[in-house]
DSSP file (Angstrom, degrees, kcal/mol; ACC not computed):
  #  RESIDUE AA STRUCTURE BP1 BP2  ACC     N-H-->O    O-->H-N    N-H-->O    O-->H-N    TCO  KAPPA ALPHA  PHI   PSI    X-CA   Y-CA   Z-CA
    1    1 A X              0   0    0      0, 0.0     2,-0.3     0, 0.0     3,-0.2   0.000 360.0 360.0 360.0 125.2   -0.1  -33.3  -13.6
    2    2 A X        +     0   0    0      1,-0.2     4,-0.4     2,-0.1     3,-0.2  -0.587 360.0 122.9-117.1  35.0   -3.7  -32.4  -12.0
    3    3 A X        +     0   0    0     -2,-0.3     3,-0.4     1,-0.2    -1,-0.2   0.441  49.9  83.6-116.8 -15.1   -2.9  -33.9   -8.5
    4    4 A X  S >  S+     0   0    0      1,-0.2     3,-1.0    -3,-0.2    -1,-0.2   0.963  90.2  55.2 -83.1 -32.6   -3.6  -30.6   -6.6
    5    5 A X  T 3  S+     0   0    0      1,-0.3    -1,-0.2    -3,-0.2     2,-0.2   0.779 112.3  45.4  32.1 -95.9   -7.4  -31.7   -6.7
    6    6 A X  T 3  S+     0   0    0     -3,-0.4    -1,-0.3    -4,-0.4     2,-0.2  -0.528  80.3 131.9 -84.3  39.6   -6.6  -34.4   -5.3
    7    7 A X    <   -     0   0    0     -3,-1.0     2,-0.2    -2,-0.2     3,-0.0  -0.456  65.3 -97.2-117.4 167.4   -4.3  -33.9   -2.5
    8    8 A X        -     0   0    0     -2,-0.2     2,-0.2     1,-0.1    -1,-0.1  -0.423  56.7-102.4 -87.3 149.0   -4.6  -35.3    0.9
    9    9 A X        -     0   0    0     -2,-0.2     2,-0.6     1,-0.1    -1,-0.1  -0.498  32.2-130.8 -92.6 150.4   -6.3  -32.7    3.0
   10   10 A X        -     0   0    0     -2,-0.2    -1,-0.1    -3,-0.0    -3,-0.0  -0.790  12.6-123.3-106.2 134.6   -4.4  -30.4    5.4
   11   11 A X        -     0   0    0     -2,-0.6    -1,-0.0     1,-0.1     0, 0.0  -0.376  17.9-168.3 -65.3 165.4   -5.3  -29.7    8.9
   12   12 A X        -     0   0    0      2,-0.1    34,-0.2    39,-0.0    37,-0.1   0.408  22.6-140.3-125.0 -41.2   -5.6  -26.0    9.3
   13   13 A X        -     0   0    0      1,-0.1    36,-0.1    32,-0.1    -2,-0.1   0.904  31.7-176.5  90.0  28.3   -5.7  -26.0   13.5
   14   14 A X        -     0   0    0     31,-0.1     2,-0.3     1,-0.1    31,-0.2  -0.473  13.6-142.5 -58.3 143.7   -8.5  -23.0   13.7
   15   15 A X        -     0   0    0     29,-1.7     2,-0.3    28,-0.1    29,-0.1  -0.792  22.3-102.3 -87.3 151.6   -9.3  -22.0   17.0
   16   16 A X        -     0   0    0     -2,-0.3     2,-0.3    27,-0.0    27,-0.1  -0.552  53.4-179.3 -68.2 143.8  -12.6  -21.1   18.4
   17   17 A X        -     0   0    0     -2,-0.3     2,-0.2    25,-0.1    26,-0.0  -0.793  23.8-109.1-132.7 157.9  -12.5  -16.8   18.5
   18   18 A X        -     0   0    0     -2,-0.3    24,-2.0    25,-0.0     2,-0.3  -0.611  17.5-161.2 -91.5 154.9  -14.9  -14.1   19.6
   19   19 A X  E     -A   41   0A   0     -2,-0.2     2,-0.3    22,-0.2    22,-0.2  -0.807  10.4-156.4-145.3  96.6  -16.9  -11.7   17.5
   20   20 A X  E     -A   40   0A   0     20,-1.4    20,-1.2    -2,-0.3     2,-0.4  -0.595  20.0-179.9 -97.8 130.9  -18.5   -8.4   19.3
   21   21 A X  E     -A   39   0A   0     -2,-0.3     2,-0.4    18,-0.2    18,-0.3  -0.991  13.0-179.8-122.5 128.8  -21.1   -7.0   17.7
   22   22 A X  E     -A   38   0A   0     16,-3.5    16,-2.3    -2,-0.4     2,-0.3  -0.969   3.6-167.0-135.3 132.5  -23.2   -4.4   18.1
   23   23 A X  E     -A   37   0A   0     -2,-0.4     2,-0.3    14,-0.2    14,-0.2  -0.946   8.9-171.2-159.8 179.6  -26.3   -2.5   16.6
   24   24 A X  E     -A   36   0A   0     12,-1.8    12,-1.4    -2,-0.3     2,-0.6  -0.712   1.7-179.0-111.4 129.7  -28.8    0.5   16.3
   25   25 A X  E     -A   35   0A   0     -2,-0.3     2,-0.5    10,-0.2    10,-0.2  -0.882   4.6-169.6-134.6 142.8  -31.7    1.2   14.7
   26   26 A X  E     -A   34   0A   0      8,-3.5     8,-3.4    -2,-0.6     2,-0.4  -0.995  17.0-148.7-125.0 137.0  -34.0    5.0   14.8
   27   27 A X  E     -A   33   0A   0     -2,-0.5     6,-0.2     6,-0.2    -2,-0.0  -0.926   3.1-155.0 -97.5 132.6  -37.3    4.8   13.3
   28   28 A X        -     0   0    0      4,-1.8    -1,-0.2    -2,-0.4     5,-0.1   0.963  33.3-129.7 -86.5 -64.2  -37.7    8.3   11.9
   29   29 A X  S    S+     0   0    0      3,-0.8     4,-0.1    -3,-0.1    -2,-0.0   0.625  94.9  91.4 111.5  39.2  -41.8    7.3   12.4
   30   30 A X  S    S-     0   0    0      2,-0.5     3,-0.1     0, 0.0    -3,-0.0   0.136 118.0 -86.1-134.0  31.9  -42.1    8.5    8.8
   31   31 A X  S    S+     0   0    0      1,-0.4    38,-2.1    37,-0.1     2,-0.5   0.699 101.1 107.1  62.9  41.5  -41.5    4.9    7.2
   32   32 A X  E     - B   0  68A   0     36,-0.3    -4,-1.8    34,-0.0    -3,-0.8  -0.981  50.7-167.3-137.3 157.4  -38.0    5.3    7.2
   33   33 A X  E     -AB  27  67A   0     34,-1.8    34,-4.4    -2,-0.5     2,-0.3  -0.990   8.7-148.0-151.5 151.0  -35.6    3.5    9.5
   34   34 A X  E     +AB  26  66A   0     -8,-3.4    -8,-3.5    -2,-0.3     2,-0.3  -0.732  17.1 175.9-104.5 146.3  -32.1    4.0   10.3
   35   35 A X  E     +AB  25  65A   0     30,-1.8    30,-2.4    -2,-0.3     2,-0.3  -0.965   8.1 166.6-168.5 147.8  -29.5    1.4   11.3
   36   36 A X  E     -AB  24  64A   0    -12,-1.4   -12,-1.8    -2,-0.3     2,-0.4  -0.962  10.2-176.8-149.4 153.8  -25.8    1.3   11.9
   37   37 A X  E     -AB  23  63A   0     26,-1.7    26,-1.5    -2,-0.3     2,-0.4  -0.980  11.9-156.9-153.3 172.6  -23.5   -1.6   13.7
   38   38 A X  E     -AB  22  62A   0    -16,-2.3   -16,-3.5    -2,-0.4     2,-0.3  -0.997  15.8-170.3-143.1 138.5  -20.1   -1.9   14.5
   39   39 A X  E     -AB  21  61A   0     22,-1.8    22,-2.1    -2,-0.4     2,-0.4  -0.924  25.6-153.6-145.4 170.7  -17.8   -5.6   15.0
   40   40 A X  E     -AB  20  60A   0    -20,-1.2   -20,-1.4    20,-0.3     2,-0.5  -0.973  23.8-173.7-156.8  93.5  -14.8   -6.9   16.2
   41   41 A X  E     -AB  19  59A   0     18,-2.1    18,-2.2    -2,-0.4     2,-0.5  -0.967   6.7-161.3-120.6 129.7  -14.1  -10.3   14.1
   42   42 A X        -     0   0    0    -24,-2.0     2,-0.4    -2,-0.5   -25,-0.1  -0.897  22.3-113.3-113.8 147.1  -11.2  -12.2   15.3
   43   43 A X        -     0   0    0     -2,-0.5    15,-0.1     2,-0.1   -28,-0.1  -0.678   7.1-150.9 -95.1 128.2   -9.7  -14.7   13.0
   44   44 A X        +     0   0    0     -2,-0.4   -29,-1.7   -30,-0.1     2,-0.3   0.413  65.5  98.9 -73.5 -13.6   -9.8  -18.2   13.7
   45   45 A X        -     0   0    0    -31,-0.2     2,-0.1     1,-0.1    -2,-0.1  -0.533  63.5-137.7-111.0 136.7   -6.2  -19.1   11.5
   46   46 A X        -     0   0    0     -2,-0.3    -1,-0.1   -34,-0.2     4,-0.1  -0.292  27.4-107.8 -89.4-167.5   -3.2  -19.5   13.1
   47   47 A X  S >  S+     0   0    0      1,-0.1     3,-3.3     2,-0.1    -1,-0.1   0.959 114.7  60.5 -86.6 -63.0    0.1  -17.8   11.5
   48   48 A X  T 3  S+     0   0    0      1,-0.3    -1,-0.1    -3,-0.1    45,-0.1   0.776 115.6  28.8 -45.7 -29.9    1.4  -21.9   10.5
   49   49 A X  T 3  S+     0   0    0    -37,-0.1    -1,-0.3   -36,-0.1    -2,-0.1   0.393  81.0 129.8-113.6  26.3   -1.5  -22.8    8.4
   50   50 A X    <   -     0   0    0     -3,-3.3    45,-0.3    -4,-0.1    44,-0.2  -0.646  45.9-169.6 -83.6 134.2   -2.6  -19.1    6.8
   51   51 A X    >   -     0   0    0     -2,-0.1     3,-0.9     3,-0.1     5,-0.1  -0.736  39.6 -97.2-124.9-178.8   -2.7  -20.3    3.1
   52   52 A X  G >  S+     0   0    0      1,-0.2     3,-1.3    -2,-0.2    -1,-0.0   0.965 117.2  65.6 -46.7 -59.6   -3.0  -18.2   -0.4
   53   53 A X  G 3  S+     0   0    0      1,-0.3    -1,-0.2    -3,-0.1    -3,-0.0   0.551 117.4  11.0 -24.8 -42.7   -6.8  -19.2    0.0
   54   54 A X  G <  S+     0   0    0     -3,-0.9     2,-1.4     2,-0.1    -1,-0.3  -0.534  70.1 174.3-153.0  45.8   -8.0  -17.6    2.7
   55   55 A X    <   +     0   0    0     -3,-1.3     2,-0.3    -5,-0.1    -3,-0.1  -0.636  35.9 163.0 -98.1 103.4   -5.1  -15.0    3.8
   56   56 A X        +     0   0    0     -2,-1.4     2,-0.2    -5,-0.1   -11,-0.1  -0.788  20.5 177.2-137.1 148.2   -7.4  -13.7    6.5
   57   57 A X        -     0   0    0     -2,-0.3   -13,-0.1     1,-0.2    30,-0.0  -0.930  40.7 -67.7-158.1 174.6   -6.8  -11.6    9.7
   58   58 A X        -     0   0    0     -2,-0.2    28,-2.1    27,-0.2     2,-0.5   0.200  60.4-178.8 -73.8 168.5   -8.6   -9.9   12.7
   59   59 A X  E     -BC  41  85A   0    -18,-2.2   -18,-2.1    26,-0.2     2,-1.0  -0.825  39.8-135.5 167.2 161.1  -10.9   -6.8   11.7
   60   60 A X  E     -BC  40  84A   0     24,-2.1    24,-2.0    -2,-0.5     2,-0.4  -0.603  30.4-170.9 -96.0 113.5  -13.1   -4.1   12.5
   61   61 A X  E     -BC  39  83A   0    -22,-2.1   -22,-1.8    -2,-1.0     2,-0.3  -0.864   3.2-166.6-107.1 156.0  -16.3   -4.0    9.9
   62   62 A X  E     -BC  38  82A   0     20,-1.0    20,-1.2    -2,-0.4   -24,-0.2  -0.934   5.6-168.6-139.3 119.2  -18.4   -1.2   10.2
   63   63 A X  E     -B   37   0A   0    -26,-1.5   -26,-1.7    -2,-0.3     2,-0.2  -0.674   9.9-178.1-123.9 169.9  -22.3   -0.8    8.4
   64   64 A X  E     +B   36   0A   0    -28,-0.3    16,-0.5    16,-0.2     2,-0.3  -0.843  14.1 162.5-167.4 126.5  -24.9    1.6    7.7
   65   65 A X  E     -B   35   0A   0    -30,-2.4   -30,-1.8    14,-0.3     2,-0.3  -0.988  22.9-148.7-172.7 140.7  -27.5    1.2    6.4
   66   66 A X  E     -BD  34  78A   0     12,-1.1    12,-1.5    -2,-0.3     2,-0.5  -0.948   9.6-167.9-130.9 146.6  -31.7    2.7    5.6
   67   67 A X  E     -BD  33  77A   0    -34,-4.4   -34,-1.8    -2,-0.3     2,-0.5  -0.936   1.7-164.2-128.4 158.4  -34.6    1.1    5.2
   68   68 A X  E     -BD  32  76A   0      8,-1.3     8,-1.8    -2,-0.5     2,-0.5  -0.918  14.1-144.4-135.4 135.6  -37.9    2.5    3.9
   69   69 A X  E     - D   0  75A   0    -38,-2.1     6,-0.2    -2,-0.5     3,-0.1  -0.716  19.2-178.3-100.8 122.2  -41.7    0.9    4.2
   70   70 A X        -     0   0    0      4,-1.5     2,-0.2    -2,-0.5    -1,-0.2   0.693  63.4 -19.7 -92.0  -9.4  -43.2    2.0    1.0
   71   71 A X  S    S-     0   0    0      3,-1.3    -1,-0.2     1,-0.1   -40,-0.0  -0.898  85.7 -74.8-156.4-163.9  -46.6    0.4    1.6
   72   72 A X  S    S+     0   0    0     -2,-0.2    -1,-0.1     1,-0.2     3,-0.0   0.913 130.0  32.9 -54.4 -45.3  -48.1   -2.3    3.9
   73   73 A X  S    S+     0   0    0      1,-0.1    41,-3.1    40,-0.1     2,-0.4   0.573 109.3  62.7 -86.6 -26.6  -46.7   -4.7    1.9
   74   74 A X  E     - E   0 113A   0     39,-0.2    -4,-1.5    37,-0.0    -3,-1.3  -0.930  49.4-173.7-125.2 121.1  -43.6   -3.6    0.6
   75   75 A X  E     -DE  69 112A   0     37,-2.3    37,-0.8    -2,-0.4     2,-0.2  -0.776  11.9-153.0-112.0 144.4  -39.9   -2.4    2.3
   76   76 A X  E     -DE  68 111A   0     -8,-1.8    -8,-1.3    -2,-0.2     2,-0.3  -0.613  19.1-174.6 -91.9 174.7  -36.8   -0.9    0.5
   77   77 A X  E     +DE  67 110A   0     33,-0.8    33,-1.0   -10,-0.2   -10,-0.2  -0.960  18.0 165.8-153.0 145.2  -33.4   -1.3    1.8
   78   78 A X  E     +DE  66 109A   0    -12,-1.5   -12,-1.1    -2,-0.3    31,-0.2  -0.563   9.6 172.3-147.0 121.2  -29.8   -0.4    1.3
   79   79 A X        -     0   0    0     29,-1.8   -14,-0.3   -14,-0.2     2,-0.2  -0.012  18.6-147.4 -99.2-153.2  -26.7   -0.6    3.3
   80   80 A X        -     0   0    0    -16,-0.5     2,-0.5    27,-0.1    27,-0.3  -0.630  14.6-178.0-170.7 111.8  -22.8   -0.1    3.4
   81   81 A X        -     0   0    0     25,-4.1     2,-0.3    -2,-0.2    25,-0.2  -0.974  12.3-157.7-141.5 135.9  -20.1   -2.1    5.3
   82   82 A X  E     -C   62   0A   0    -20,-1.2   -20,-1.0    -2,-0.5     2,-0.7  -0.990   1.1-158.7 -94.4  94.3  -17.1   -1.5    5.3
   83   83 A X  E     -CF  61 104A   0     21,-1.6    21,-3.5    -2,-0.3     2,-0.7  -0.738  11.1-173.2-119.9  82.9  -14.2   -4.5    6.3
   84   84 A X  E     -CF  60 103A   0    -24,-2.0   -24,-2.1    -2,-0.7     2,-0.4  -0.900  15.4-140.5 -94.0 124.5  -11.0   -3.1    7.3
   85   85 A X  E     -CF  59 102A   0     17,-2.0    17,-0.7    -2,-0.7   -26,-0.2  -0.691  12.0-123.2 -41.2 104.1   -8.0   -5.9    7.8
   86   86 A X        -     0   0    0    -28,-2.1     2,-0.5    -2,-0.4    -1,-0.0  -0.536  40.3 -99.4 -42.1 133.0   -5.4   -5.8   10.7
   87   87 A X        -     0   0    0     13,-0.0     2,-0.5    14,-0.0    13,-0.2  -0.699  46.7-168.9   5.5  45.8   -2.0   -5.9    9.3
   88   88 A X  E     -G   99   0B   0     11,-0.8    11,-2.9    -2,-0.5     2,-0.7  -0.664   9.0-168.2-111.3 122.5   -0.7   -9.7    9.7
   89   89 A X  E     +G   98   0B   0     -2,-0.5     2,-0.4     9,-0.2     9,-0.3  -0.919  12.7 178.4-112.7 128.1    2.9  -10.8    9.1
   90   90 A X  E     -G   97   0B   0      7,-3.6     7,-2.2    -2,-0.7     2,-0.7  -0.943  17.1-163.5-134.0 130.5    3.5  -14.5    8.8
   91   91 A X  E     +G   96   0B   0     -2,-0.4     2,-0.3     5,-0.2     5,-0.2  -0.782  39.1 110.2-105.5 100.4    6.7  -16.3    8.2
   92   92 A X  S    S-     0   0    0      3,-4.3   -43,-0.0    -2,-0.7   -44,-0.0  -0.809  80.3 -58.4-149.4-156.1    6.3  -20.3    7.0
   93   93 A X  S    S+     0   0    0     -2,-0.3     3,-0.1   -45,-0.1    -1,-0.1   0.709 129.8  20.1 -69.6 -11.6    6.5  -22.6    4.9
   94   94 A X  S    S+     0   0    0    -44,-0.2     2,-0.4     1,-0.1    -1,-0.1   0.771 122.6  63.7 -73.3 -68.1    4.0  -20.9    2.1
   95   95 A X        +     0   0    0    -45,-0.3    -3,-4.3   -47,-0.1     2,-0.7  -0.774  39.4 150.6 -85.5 118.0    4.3  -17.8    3.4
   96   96 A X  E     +G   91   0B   0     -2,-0.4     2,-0.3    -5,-0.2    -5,-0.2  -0.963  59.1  54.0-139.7 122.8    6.9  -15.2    4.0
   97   97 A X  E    S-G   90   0B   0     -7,-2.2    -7,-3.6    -2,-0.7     2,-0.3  -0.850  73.1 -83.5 138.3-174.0    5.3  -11.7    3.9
   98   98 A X  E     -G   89   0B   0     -2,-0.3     2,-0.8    -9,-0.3    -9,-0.2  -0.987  22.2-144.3-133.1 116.9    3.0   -9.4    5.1
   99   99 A X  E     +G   88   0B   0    -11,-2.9   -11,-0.8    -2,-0.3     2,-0.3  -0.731  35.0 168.8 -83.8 115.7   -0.8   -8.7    4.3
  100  100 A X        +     0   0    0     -2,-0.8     3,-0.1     1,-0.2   -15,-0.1  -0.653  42.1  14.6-127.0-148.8   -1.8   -5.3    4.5
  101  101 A X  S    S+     0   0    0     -2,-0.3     2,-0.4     1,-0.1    -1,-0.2   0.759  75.6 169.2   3.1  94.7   -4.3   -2.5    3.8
  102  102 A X  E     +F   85   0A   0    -17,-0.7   -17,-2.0    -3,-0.2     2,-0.3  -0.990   5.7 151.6-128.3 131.3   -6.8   -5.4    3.2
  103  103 A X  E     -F   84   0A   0     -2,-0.4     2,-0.5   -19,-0.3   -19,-0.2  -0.984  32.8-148.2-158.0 157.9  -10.4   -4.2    2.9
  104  104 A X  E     -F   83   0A   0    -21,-3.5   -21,-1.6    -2,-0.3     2,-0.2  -0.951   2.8-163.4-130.9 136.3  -13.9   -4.8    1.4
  105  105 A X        -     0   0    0     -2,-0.5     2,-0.4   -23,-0.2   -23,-0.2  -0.668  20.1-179.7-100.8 154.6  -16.3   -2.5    0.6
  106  106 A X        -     0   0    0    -25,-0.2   -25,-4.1    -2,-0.2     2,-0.3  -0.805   6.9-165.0-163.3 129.3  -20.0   -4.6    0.2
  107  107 A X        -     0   0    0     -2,-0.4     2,-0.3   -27,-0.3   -27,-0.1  -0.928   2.4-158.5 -60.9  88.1  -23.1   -2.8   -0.8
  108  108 A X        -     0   0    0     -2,-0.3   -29,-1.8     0, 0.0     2,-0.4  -0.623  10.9-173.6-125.0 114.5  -26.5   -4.3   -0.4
  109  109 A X  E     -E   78   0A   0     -2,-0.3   -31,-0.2   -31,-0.2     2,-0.2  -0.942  22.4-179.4-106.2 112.0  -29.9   -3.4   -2.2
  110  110 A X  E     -E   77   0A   0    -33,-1.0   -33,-0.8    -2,-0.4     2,-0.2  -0.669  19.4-173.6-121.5-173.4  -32.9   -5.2   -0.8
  111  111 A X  E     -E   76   0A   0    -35,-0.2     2,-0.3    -2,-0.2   -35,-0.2  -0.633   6.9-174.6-157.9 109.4  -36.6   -5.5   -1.3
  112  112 A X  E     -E   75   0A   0    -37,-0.8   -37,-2.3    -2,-0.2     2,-0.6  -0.921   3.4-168.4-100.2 128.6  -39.2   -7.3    0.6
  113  113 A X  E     -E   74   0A   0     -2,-0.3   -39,-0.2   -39,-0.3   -40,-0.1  -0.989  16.0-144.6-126.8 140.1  -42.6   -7.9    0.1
  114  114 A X              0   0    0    -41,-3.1   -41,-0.1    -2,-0.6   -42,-0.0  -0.269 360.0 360.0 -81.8 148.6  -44.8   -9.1    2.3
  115  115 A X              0   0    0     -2,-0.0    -1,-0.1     0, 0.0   -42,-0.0   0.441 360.0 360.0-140.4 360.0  -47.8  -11.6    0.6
């Protein structure tokens, strides 16, 4: 039976949250630039409607990141952020348990060119 599809859609109840951000950038003044940030993302899901999908909780990300002009035209890039998870224990009907040591690692390569 295929019905899940098709299911009548569930409220979830998000609240509006805050998200602090901050970041820094040093230009070496030798076509390189430096850049780092720090946030604070709080998650919007209450404990009654945290499903499989989306089993998401408050968390500190942290980046790094260099950039380098190789001509007028052209920039390199790469970063690193790191996504550590709070801890979240939820008891319902879905859910009985506890998420932890939840993190994401995300690497980024860019290239821009100017035309």
């Amino acid at each position: 039976m295929l019905t899940a599809v098709f299911d009548q859609p569930v409220a979830r109840n998000w609240s509006d949250t805050d998200t602090f951000r901050i970041g820094v950038e040093y230009d070496f003044k030798n076509d390189f630039v430096l850049m780092a940030g720090f946030a604070l993302d709080e998650n919007p899901a209450p404990d009654e409607t945290l499903g499989f999908e989306l089993p998401d909780s408050d968390a500190q990300l942290y980046s790094i990141g260099l950039r380098y002009k190789a001509t007028e035209d052209i920039e390199l890039g790469i970063a690193y952020l790191y996504d550590k998870k709070e801890s979240r224990t939820v008891t319902q009907d879905t859910i009985n348990g506890t998420f932890d040591d939840a993190a994401a690692h995300l690497v980024t390569i860019g290239l821009s060119w100017k035309l």
